[in-house]
C-alpha positions as a Markdown table, in Angstrom:
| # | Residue | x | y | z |
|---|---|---|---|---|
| 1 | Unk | -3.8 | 9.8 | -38.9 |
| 2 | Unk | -3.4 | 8.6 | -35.4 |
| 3 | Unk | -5.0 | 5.7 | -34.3 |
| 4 | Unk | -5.7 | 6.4 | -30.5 |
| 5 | Unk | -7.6 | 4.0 | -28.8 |
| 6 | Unk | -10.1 | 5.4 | -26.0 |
| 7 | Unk | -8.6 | 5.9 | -23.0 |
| 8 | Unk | -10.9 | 5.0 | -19.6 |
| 9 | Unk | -10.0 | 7.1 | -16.6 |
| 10 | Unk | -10.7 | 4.0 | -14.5 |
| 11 | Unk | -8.4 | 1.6 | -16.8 |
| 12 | Unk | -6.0 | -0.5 | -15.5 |
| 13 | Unk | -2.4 | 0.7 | -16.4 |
| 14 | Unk | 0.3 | -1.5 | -15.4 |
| 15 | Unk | 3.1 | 1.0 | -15.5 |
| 16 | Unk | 1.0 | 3.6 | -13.5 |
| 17 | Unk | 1.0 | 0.6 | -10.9 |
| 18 | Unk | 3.8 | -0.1 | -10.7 |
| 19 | Unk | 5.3 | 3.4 | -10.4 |
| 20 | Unk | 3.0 | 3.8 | -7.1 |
| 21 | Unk | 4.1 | 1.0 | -6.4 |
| 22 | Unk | 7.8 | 1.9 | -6.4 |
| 23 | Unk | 7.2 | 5.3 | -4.8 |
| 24 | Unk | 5.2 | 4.2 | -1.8 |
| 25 | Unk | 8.4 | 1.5 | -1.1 |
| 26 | Unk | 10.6 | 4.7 | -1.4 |
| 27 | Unk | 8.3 | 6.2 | 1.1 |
| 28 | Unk | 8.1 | 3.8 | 3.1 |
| 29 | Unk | 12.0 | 3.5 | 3.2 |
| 30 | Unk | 12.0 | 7.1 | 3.7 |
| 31 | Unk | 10.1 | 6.9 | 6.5 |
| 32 | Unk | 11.4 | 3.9 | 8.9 |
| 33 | Unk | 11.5 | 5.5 | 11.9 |
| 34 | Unk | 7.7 | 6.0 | 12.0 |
| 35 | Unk | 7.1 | 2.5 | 11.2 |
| 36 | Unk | 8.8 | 1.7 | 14.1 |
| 37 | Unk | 6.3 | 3.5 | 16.2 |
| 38 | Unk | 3.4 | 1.0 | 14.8 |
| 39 | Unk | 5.4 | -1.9 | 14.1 |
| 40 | Unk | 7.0 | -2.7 | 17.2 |
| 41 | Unk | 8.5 | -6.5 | 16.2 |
| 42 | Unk | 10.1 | -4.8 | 13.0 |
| 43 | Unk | 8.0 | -7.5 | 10.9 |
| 44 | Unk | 6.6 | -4.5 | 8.4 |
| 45 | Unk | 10.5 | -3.6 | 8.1 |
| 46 | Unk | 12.1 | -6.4 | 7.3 |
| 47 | Unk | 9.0 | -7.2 | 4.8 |
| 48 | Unk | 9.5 | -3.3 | 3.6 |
| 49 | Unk | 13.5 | -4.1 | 2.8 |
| 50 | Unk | 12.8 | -7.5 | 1.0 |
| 51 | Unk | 10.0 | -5.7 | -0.9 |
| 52 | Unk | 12.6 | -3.1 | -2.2 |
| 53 | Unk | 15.2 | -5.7 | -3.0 |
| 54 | Unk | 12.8 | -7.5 | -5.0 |
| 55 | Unk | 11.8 | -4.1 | -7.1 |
| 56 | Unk | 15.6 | -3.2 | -7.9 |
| 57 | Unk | 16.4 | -6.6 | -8.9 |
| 58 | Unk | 13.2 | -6.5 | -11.2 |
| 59 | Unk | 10.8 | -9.0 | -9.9 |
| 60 | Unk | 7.1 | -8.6 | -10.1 |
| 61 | Unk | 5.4 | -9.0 | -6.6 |
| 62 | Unk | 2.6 | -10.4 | -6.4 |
| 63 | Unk | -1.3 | -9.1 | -5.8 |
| 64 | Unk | -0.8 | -9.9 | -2.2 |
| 65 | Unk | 2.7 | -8.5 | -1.6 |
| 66 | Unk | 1.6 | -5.2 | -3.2 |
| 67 | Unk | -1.7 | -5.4 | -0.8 |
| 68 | Unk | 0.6 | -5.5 | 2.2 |
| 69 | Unk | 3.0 | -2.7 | 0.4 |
| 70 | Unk | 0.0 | -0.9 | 0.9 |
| 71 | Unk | -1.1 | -2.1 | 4.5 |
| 72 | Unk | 2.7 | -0.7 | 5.5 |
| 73 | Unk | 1.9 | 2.5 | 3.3 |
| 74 | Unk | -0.5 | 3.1 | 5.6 |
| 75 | Unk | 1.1 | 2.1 | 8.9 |
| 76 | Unk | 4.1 | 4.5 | 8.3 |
| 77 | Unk | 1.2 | 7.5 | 7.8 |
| 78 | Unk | -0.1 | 5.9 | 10.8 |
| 79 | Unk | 2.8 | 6.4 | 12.8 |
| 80 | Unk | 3.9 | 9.8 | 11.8 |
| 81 | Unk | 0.2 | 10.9 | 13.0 |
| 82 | Unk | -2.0 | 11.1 | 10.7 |
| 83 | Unk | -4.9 | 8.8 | 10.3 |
| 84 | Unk | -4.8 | 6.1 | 7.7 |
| 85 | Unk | -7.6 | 5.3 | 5.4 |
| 86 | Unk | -7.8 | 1.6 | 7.5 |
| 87 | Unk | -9.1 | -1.1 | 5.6 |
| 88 | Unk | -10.2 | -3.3 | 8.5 |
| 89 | Unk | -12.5 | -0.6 | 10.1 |
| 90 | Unk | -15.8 | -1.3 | 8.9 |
| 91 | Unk | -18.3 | -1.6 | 11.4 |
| 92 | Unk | -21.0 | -4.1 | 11.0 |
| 93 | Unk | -24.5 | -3.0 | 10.2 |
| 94 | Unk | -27.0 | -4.8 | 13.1 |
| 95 | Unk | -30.7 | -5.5 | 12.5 |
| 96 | Unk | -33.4 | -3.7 | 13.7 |
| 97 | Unk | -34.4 | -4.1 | 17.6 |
| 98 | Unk | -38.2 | -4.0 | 18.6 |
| 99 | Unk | -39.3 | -3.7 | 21.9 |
């Protein structure tokens, strides 16, 4: 009998992050020349290259390096045209105004 453990849909899982994580630096390597458009000092590139060193020569990035990952995930969909889902864009909700 197998012992299976219940699986969440919303569970963390490690290897699923970490595959995303690899594939959106492919993308992303892919995809330079639409970066450029957006990042016009070349600071998401260079990050972008070190990023992909650091994957092939095994190192885990941290929360914050795979949050930017993300924030040049989004600025290469950015530059080919499409709109991003931007993370920065909420607008803040003012009070009431009598009178």
């Amino acid at each position: 009998m197998l012992d299976r453990r219940p699986s969440d849909r919303f569970e963390s899982d490690k290897r699923q992050a970490d595959a995303s994580l690899k594939a959106q630096v492919d993308f992303i390597m892919t995809n330079l020349s639409h970066l450029s458009k957006v990042d016009k000092q070349g600071r998401m590139r260079v990050a972008a290259c070190s990023f992909r060193d650091m994957l092939k020569r095994g190192d885990e990035l941290t929360p914050g390096q795979r949050n930017y990952v993300e924030s040049i995930y989004e600025a290469v969909w950015r530059g080919a045209s499409f709109q991003g889902a931007g993370v920065h864009h909420d607008k803040r909700k003012r009070g009431l105004k009598f009178g």
